[in-house]
C-alpha positions in Angstrom: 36.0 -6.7 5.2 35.4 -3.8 3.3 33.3 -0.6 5.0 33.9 2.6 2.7 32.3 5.9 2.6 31.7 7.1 -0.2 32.5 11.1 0.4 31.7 15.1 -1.7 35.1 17.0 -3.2 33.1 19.3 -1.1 36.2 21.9 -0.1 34.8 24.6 1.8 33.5 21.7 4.2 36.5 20.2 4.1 37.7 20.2 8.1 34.5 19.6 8.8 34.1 16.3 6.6 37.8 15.1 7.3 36.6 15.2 11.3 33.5 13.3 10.7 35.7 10.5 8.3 37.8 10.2 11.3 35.1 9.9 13.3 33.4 7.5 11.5 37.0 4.9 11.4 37.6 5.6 15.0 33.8 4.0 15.8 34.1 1.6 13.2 31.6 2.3 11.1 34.0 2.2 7.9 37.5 0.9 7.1 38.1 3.5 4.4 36.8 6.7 2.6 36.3 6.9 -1.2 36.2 10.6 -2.6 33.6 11.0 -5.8 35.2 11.9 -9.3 32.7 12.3 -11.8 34.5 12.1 -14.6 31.9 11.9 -17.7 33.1 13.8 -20.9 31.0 17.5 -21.2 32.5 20.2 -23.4 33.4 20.1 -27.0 36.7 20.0 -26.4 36.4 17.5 -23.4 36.9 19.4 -20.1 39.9 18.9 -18.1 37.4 17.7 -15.0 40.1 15.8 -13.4 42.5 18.3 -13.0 40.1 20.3 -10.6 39.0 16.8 -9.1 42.2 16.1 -8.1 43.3 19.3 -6.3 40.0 19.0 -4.6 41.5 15.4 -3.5 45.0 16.4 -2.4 42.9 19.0 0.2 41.5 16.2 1.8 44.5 14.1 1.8 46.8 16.5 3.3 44.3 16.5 5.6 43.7 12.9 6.4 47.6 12.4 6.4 48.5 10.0 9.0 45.2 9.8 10.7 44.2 6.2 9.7 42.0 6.1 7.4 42.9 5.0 3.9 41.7 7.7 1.5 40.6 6.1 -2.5 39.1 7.6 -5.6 35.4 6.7 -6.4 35.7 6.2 -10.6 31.7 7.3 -9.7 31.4 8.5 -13.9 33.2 7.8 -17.0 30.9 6.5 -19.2 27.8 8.0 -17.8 25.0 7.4 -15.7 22.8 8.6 -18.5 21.8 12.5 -17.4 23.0 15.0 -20.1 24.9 17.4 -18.6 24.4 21.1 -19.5 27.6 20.7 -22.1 27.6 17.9 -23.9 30.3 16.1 -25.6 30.5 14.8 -28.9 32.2 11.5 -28.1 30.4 8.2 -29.3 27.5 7.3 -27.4 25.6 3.9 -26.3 22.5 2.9 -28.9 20.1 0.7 -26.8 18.0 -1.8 -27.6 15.1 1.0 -28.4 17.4 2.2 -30.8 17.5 5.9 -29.1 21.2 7.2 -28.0 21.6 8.2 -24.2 24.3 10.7 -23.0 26.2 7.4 -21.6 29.8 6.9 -24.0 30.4 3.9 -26.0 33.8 2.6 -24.6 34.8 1.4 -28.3 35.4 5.0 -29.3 39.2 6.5 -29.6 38.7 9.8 -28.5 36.6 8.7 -25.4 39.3 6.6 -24.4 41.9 8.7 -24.9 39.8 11.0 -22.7 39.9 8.1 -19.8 43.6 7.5 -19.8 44.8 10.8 -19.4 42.2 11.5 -16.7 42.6 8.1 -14.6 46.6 8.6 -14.8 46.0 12.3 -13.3 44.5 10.7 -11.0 46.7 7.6 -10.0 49.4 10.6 -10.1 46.9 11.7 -6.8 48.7 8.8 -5.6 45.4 7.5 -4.0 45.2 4.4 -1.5 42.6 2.5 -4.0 40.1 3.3 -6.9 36.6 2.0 -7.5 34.9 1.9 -10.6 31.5 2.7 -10.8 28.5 0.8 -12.5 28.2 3.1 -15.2 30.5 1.0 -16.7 28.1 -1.9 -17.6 26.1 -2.4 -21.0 22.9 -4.5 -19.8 20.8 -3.1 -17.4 19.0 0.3 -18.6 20.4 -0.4 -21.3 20.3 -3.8 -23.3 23.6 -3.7 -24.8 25.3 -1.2 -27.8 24.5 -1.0 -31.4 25.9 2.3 -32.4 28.3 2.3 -35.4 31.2 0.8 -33.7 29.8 -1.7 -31.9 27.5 -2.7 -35.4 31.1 -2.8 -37.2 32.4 -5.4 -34.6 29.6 -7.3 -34.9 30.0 -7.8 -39.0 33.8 -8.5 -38.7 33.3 -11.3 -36.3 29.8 -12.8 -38.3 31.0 -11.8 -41.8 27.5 -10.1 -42.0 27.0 -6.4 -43.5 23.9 -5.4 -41.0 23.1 -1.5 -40.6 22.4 -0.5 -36.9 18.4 -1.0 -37.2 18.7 -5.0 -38.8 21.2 -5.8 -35.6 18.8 -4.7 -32.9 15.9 -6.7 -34.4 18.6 -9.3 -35.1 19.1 -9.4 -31.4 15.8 -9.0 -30.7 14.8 -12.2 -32.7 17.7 -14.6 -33.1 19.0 -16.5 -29.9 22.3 -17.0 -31.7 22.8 -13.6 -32.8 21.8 -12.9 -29.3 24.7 -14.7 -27.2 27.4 -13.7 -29.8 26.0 -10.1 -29.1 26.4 -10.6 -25.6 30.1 -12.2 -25.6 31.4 -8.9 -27.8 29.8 -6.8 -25.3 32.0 -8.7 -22.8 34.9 -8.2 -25.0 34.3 -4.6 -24.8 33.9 -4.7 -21.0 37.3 -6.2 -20.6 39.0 -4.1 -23.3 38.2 -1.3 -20.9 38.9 -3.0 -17.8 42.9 -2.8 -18.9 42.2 0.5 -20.4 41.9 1.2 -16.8 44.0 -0.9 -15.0 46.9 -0.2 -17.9 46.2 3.6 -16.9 47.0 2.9 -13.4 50.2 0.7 -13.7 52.0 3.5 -15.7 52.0 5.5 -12.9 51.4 3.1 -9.9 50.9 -1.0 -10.2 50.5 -1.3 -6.4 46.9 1.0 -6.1 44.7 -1.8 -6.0 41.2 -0.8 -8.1 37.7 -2.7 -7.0 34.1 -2.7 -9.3 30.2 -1.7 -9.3 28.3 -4.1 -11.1 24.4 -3.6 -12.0 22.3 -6.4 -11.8 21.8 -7.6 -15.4 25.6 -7.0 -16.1 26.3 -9.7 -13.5 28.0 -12.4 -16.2 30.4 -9.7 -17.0 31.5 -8.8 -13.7 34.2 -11.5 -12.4 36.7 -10.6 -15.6 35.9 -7.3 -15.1 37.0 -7.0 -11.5 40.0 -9.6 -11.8 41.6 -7.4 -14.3 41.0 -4.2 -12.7 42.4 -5.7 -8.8 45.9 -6.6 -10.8 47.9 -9.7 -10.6 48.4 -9.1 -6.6 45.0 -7.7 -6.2 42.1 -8.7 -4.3 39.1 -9.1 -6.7 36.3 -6.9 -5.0 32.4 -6.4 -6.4 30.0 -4.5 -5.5 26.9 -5.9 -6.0 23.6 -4.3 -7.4 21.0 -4.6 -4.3 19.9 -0.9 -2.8 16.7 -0.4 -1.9 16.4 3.4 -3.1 12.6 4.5 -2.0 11.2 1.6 -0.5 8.4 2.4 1.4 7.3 -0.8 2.6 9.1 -4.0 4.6 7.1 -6.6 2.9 9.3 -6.3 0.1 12.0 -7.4 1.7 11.7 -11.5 1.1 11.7 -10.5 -2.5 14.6 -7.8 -1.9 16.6 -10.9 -0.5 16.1 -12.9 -3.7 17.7 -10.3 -5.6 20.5 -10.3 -3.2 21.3 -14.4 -2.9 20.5 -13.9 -6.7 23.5 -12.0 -7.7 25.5 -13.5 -4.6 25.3 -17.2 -6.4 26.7 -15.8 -9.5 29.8 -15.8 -8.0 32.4 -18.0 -7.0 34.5 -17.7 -4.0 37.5 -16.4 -6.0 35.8 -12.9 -5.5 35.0 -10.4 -2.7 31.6 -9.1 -2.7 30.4 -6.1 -0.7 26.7 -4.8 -0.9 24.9 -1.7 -2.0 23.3 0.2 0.9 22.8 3.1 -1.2 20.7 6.2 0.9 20.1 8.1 -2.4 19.6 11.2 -2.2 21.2 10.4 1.5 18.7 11.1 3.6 16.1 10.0 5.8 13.3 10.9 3.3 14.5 8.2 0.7 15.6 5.5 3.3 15.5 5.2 7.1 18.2 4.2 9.2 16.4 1.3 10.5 16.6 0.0 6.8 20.2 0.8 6.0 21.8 -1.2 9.1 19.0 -3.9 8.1 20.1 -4.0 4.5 24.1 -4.4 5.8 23.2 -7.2 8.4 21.1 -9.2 5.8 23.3 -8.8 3.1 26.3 -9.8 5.4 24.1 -13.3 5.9 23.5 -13.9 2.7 27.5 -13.7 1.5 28.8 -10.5 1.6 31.7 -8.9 3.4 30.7 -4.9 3.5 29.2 -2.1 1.5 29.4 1.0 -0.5 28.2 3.1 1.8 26.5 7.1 0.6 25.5 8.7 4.3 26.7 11.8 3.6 24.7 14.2 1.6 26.7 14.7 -1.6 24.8 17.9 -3.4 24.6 20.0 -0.3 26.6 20.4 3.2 23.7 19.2 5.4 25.7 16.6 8.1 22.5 16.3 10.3 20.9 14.6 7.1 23.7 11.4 8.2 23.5 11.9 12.0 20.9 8.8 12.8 22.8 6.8 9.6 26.1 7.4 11.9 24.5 6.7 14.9 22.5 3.5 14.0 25.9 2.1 12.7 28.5 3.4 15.3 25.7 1.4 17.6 25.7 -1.8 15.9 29.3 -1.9 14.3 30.2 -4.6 16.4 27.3 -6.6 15.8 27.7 -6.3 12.2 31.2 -7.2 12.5 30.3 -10.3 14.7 28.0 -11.6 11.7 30.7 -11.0 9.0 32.5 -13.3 10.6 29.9 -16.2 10.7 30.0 -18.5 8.2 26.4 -20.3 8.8 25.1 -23.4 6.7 21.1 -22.7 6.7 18.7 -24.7 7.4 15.0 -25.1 6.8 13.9 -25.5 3.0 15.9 -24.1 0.3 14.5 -21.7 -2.6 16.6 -23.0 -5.5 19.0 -20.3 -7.9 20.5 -20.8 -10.9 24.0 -23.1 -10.6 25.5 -20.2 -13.1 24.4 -16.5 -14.1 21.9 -17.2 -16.7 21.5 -15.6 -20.3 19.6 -12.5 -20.2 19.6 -12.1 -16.1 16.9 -11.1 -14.9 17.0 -7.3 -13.7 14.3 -7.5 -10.9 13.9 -10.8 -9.0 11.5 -13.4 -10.4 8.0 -12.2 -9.5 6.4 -14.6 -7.2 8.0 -17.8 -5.3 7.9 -19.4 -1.8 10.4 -17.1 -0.2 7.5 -14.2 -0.4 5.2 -16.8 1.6 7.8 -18.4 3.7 9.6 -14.8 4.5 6.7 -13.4 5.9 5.1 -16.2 8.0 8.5 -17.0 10.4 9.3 -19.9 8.6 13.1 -20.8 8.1 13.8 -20.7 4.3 17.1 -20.3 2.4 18.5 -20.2 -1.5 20.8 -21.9 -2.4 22.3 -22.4 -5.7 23.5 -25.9 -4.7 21.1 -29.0 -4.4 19.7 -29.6 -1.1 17.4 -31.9 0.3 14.1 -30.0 0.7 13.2 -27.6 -2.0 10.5 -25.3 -2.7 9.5 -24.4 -6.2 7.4 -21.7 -8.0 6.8 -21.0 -11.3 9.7 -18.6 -11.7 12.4 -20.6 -10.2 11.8 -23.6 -12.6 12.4 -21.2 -15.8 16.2 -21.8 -14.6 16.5 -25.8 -14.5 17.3 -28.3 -17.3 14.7 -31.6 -17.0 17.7 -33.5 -16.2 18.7 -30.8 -13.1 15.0 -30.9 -11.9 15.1 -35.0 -11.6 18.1 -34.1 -9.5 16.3 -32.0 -7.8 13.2 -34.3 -7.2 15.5 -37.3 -5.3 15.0 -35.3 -2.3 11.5 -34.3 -0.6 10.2 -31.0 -2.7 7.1 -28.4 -2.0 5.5 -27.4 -5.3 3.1 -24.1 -5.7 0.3 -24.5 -8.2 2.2 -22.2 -10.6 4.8 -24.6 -10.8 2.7 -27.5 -10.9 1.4 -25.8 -14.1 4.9 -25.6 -15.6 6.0 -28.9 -15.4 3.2 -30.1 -16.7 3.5 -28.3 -19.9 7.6 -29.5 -19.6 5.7 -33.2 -19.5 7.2 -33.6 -16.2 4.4 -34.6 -13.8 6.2 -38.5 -13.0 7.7 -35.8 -10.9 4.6 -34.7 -8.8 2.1 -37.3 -9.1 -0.7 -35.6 -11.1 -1.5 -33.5 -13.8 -1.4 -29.9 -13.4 -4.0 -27.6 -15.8 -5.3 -23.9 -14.9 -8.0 -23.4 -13.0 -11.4 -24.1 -15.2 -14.4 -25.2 -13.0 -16.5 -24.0 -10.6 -15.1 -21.0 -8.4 -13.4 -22.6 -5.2 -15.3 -21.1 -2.6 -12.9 -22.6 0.4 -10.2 -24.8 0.7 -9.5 -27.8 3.7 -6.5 -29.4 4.6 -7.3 -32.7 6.3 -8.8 -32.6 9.8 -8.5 -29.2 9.9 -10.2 -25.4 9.4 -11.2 -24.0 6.3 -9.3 -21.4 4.1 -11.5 -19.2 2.5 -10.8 -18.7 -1.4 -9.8 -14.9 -1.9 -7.6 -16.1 -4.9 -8.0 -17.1 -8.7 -4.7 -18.2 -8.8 -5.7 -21.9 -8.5 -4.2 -25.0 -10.1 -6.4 -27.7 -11.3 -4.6 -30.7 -9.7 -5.1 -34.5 -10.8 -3.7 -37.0 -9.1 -2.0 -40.2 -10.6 -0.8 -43.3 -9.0 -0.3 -43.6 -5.5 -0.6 -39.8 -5.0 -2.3 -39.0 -1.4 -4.9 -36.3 -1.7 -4.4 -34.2 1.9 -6.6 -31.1 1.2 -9.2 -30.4 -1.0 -11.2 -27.6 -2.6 -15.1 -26.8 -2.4 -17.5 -24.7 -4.0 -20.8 -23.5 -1.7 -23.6 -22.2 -3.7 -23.3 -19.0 -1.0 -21.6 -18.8 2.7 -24.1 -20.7 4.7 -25.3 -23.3 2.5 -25.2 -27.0 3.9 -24.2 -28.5 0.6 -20.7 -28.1 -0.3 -19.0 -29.8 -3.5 -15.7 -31.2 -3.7 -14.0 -29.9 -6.6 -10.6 -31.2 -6.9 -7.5 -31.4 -4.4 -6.7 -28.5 -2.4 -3.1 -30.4 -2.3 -1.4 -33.5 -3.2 1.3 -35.8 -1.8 3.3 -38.4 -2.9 6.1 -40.5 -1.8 9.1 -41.7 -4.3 10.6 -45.3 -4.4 13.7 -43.4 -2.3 11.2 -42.4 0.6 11.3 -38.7 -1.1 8.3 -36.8 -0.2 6.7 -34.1 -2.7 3.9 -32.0 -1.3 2.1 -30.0 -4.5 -0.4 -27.0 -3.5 -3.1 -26.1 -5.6 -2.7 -22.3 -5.0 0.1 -20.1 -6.4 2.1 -19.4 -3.5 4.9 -15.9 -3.7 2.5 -13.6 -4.2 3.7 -10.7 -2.1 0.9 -8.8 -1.3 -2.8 -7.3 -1.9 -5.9 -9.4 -1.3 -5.8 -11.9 -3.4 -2.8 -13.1 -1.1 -5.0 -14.0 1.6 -5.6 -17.4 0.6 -1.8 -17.8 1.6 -1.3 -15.4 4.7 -3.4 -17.3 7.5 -3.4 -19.3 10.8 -4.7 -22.4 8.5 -2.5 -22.3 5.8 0.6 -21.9 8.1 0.0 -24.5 9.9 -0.5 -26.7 6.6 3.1 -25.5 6.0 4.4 -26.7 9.6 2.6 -30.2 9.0 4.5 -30.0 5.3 7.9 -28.6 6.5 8.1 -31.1 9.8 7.0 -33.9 7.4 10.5 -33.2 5.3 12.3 -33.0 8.7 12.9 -29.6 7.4 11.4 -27.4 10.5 14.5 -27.3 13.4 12.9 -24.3 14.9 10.6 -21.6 13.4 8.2 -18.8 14.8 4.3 -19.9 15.9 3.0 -16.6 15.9 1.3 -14.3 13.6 3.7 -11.2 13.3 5.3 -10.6 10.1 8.8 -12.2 10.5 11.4 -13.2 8.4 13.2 -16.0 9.8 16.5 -17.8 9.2 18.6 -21.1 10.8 21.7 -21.8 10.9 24.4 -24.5 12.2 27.8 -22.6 12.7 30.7 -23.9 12.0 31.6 -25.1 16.0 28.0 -26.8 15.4 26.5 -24.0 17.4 22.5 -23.6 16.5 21.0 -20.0 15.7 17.8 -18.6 14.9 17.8 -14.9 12.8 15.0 -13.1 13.6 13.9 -10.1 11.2 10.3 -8.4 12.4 9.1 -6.8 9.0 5.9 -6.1 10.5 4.8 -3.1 12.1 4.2 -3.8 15.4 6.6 -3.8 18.3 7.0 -7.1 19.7 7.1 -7.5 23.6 8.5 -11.3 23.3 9.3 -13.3 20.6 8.0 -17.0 20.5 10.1 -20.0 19.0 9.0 -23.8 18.5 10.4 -26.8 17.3 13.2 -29.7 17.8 16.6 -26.8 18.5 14.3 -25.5 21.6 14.3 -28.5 23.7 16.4 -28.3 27.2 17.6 -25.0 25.6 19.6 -22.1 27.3 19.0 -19.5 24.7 21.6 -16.4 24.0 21.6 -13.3 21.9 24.0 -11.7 20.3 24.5 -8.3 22.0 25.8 -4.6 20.5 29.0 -5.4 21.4 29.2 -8.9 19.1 29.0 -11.4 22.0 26.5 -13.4 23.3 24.5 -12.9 26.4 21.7 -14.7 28.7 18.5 -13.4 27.5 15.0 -14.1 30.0 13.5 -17.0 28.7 11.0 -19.5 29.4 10.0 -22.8 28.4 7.3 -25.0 27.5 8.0 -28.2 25.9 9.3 -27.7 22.4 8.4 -23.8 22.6 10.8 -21.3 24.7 9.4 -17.5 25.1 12.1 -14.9 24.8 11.2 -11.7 26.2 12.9 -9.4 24.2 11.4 -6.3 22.4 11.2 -6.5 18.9 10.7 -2.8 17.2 9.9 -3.0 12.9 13.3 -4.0 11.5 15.4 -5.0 14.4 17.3 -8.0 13.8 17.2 -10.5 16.9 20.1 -13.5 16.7 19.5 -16.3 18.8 21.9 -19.1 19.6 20.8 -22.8 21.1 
C-alpha cells in the first residue's frame, strides 16, 4: 500500500507542515511524505537548483526525525513539464510531432544529463527514504515522440537512412513501419535514462528505492522504466495517469473509469500501481472532496494499491484550502484501507480492453461504449482484459481485437451496439451477429418497440440499419409515424436482433449506438423502456446477479470475494440524495444484507424485503460509495 503526500520546500511554514504530515500518518491518511524538487534546467550556465532544494529538505527532515513518517524526494521536474521558465537553458530540447520545440529537454543530450547526475546524487547524498520520478519524463502524450537533431541522428544509424528532421516527422506521420521503429528508440531513450537515474542513486546509495509517473499514452514504456528505476531488490511502483483536474460533472465518471481499467490492464502483476488523485491547483475550486475520496475508492476497485496524493496548496501557505481533503480521508481511511484489501472477481457483463497496451494508446478513453450506458443506469458492468462469458461491444472497443480474438470472443453470449454492428460488417464479420449491419438510410425512425412492451421515442440519428440472416430472432423493431398521433405506423426495420449459436451462445445486437455519454440525443438510451430491454437482455445471459431497479443515476458494480462472499458497490453519480437504495435480482433472495462501515467492517443495515428485491434504507448523498455484502 502506498499513501504519499506529495508536500512544498515551503521553509518558513515548515513547523507548521511537519505537524500536519504527522498528523496526516497518525490518522492514516498517508504512509509517507514526498517533498517537491523541481529540478528543470533554467540559466545559461544551468543553475545549481538542487543545492538550495536540498537544504530546504534537510529542514524538514531534522524535523520529521524519528516521528514515523518516511520522508522521499518527488523527481517532480527534470525534463520539463513544458512552461518556459523566466531563464531558460540552452540544453537540447524535445521537437514534437508539430515540428515546434517546447521548453521540455531531450534526454539524449550530454550536457542535460550531465546536469541530472550531479543533481540526483546531491540529492541521494540528502540521504532520502525514496524518490519518485515524475511524468515529465515520458515522450508520447503532449508530445508524440522527439525528432530534434539527436533523436533524427539515432534514427538514421539504426535505418541506414539520411532523413533531415522535417522528412522523419512526415515519415512517422505516414509509414507504420517507420512508425513502431520510432517508437522502440523512444523506448530506448526512456530506459537509457532510467539507469541514468538509478546509476545516479547507487553511487551514493543502492538501498533508496525510486518509484515512477507515467502519462497515459507513454503506458508501453512504463514497466521497464519502473523496473530499472526500483533496483534489483526494489519494488516496481507506477503511478498511473488518471486525475480528474476540473471536472465539473459526475456523468463523466463511467468514461473516467475506462481510462483507469484502461491503463490498469496494461500491466501485469509484476508491478505496483498506485492512482492519480491529483487536486490541482489543490483546492476545492478545481476538485471537491467528495470526488477525491471517490476517485481513491474507485481506483482501489479497479486494481490499484494507493495514490499520489497533492492536498496541500503548493504555491501559497493556505492549509484551510486541504482541511475538508484531510477530513474526508482521515473519515474514510479505514474504509479505503478495507477495499485495498479486497481482491473481488466482478460480475455482470464485461466491457472488453486490449490483452496488451496497443500501438499508439489512446490518450483519452475511446469515445462512446456500453460502460457510458450501463454506468449510469445501475447495471453491474466490468472490463476486463481477459475473455469472459458475457461481453458488450461498441464501436471503439472492437478497433482493439484481431478477427480471430473476436470469434473467441463470440463463443460466449455478446450484447452488440449498432456502432459496432456497423464495424463488423465492414470487417465482413456478421456470421458473428446474424445480420447485416449498414448506416442508417431510410425513413426517420420515429419510435422504437421492444416486444410486448412500451415505446421508445427516437431522439437519436445514431441508428443502425439491421438485416437479419438465418435464424436470427427479431425482438424489437423500429417505426416511422407520419406525425405523433397518427394511427398508421410503418415498420422500418429491427429495433434489435437475437440469435442463438450452435453452443447455446446468445448475441443480442441493438440498432442504436449505445455509449453516448450525454446531451439529447442520448435519450433514446436513458429511459424506463430501454432499461428494462437491458434487464430482459442481461437476465437472458444469466449475467444480472443483482442490479439497481430504480431511476437515479448509479454506477453499480458485483463482486464474489475471495471467501465467496457476494457484494454490491454502489456509486450515486446523480444529484439527488437518496433516502433508500433499491436492489433486485437472484443475490437478494433470503438475504441479510451488511455494509461496510467507516471503520472497514461490516455492520447490519435496516432492510426490508420483497421477493427478489430488498430496500436498504440508507442515505445516499452525490458521490457516496455504499458497499453491500449478501
Amino acid at each position: 500500500m502506498h499513501k504519499i503526500n506529495i508536500t512544498p520546500l515551503t521553509v518558513e511554514y515548515a513547523e507548521e507542515i511537519v505537524e500536519d504530515l504527522i498528523n496526516l500518518h497518525r490518522s492514516g491518511v498517508i504512509d509517507s511524505a514526498a517533498f517537491s524538487f523541481t529540478l528543470v534546467p533554467e540559466g545559461i550556465p544551468a543553475i545549481d537548483k538542487a543545492a538550495e532544494c536540498v537544504r530546504r529538505f534537510k529542514i524538514f527532515q531534522k524535523l520529521l526525525k524519528g516521528k514515523g513518517v518516511p520522508t522521499g524526494i518527488l523527481i517532480q521536474a527534470t525534463w520539463g513539464h513544458g512552461w518556459t521558465p523566466d531563464t531558460p537553458t540552452d540544453f537540447q530540447k524535445i521537437r514534437n510531432f508539430n515540428g515546434n520545440y517546447q521548453y521540455t529537454m531531450c534526454p539524449e543530450g550530454d550536457p542535460f544529463r550531465n546536469y541530472v547526475t550531479n543533481a540526483i546524487q546531491a540529492c541521494a547524498k540528502a540521504e532520502p527514504d525514496f524518490f519518485m520520478l515524475d511524468d515529465d519524463t515520458r515522450f508520447i502524450t503532449g508530445r508524440s515522440a522527439c525528432f530534434c537533431p539527436l533523436h533524427t541522428d539515432i534514427f538514421n544509424k539504426k535505418t541506414g537512412r539520411n532523413l533531415t528532421s522535417d522528412q522523419l516527422i512526415e515519415a512517422v506521420k505516414n509509414n507504420k513501419d517507420d512508425a513502431i521503429i520510432q517508437d522502440m528508440l523512444l523506448q530506448e531513450s526512456m530506459i537509457k535514462y532510467a539507469h541514468l537515474i538509478r546509476d545516479a542513486i547507487d553511487s551514493i546509495n543502492p538501498d533508496i528505492p525510486c518509484s515512477f509517473c507515467l502519462c497515459a499514452q507513454d503506458v508501453r514504456h512504463a514497466p521497464a522504466v519502473a523496473k530499472i528505476l526500483a533496483g534489483p531488490k526494489g519494488e516496481a511502483v507506477i503511478r498511473i495517469n488518471n486525475a480528474r483536474y476540473l471536472q465539473d460533472s459526475l456523468r463523466n465518471i463511467p468514461g473516467w473509469l475506462c481510462y483507469t481499467a484502461t491503463q490498469v490492464a496494461a500491466f501485469d502483476d509484476d508491478v505496483t500501481l498506485i492512482c492519480e488523485p491529483d487536486t490541482f491547483p489543490q483546492n476545492r475550486y478545481s476538485t471537491a472532496a467528495g470526488t477525491l475520496n471517490m476517485h481513491l475508492i474507485m481506483s482501489a476497485l479497479e486494481g490499484c494499491k494507493g495514490g499520489k496524493f497533492w492536498i496541500t496548496r503548493m504555491a501559497s501557505f493556505e492549509p484551510y484550502s486541504g482541511k475538508a481533503y484531510r477530513d474526508i480521508l482521515a473519515k474514510n481511511a479505514k474504509f479505503l484501507d478495507a477495499v485495498l484489501a479486497m481482491k473481488p472477481t466482478w460480475q455482470g457483463i464485461s466491457i472488453p480492453l486490449p490483452h496488451k497496451p496497443v500501438f499508439n494508446y489512446p490518450y483519452t478513453p475511446p469515445s462512446g461504449g456500453w460502460h457510458e450506458t450501463l454506468g449510469r443506469m445501475g447495471l453491474p458492468f466490468f472490463f476486463s482484459k481477459k475473455n469472459q462469458k458475457n461481453t458488450a461491444f461498441a464501436q471503439p472497443q472492437l478497433n482493439f481485437f484481431s478477427e480471430e480474438e473476436l470469434e473467441e470472443i463470440f463463443k460466449g453470449n455478446v450484447l452488440v451496439d449498432g456502432s459496432a454492428a456497423i464495424e463488423l460488417a465492414n470487417r465482413k464479420l456478421t456470421r458473428l451477429i446474424g445480420c447485416e449491419a449498414q448506416k442508417w438510410n431510410l425513413e426517420h425512425v420515429t419510435f422504437e418497440q421492444p416486444d410486448n412492451d412500451q415505446i421508445i421515442p427516437s431522439t437519436s440519428p445514431d441508428i443502425a440499419r439491421l438485416t437479419p440472416k438465418g435464424n436470427a430472432k427479431v425482438i424489437s423493431n423500429l417505426y416511422h409515424q407520419a406525425y405523433r398521433y397518427d394511427h398508421n405506423k410503418t415498420v422500418l426495420a429491427p429495433g434489435a436482433i437475437k440469435i442463438t449459436h450452435e453452443n447455446g451462445a446468445k448475441i443480442v445486437t441493438i440498432a442504436n449506438f449505445h455509449g453516448k455519454p450525454d446531451g439529447l440525443n442520448s435519450f433514446s438510451i436513458f429511459n424506463e423502456t430501454r432499461k428494462r430491454q437491458l434487464v430482459n437482455i442481461l437476465n437472458d445471459f444469466q449475467a444480472l446477479p443483482i442490479y439497481y431497479p430504480g431511476d437515479a443515476e448509479i454506477l453499480f458494480k458485483a463482486a464474489i470475494l475471495q471467501n465467496n462472499e457476494k457484494i454490491a458497490v454502489i456509486l450515486n453519480i446523480g444529484l439527488d440524495t437518496l433516502e433508500q437504495i433499491e436492489l433486485k435480482g437472484p443475490w437478494t433472495k433470503n438475504a441479510s444484507p451488511q455494509i461496510l462501515d467507516l471503520n472497514g467492517a461490516w455492520t447490519n443495515v435496516d432492510s426490508t424485503q420483497d421477493g427478489d428485491q430488498i430496500t436498504i434504507r440508507k442515505n445516499i448523498a452525490p458521490l457516496d460509495i455504499v458497499i453491500v455484502k449478501f
